[in-house]
C-alpha positions in Angstrom: 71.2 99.0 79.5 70.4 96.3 77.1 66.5 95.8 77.3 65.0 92.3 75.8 61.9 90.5 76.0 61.5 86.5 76.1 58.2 84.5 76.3 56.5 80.7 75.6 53.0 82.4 75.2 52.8 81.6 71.7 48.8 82.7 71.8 49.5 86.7 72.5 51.4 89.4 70.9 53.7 91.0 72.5 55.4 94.0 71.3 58.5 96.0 72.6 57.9 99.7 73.0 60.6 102.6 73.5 63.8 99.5 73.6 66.6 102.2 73.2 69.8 101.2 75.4 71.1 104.7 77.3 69.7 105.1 80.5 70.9 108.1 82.8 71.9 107.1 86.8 74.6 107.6 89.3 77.0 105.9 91.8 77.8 106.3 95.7 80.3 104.2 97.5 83.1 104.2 99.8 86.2 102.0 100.8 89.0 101.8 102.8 93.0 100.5 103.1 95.0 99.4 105.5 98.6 99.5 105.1 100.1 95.7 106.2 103.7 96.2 105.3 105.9 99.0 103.8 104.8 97.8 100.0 102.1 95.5 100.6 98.1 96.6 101.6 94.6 95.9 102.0 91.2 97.5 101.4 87.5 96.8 100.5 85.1 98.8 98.7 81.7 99.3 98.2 79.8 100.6 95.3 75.9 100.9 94.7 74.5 102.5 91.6 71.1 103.3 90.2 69.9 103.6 86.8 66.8 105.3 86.0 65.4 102.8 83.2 61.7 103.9 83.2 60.9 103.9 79.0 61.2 100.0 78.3 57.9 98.6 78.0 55.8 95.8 75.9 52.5 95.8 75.0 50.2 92.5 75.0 48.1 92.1 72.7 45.0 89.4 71.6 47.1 87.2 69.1 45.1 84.0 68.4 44.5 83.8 72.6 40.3 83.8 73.5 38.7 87.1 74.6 38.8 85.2 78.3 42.6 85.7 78.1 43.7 87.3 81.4 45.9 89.6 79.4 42.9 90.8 77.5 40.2 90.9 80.0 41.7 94.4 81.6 39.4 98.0 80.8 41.7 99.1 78.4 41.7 95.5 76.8 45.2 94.8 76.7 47.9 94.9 78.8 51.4 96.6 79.0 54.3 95.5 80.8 57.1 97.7 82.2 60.2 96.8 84.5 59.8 99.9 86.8 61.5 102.8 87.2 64.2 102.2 88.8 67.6 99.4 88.6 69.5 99.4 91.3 73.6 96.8 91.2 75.1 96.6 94.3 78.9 95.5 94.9 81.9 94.6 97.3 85.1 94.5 96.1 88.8 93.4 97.9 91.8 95.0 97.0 95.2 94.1 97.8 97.9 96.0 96.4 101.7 95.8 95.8 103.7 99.1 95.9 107.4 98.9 94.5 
């Protein structure tokens, strides 16, 4: 996972916190294929896999923005900024194959 941070707030500071790239996760999925002719066939698949990518976060902070700055106005004064815990892809593929 590749974890990056754009923004056009120029008046806050925003920091990136814990951006390291390995994330742990796992795959489940299932297809099937139909033979058409003796060397030809068909199939689908499906696939659907979940990373756990819950250490990426960035921090807020005042910058040159006024102390009525919604990032600032929080209890803790700042504000930090996390994707979630969880990533989940989702795909369908079509296969044909050729057997010779």
């Amino acid at each position: 996972m590749k974890n990056s941070f754009a923004t056009s707030n120029g008046a806050n500071s925003f920091t990136e916190i814990d951006s390291k790239e390995d994330a742990w996760g796992y795959t489940m999925g299932g297809g099937i294929e139909a033979k058409v002719s003796d060397n030809f066939s068909i199939g689908a698949r499906y696939l659907w896999t979940r990373y756990n990518v819950n250490d990426y976060r960035v921090d807020v902070g005042a910058g040159s923005a006024p102390a009525t700055n919604p990032f600032l106005i929080t209890p803790s004064g700042g504000t930090s900024m996390n994707r979630g815990d969880k990533f989940d892809t989702q795909s369908v593929m079509v296969t044909t194959s050729f057997r010779f």
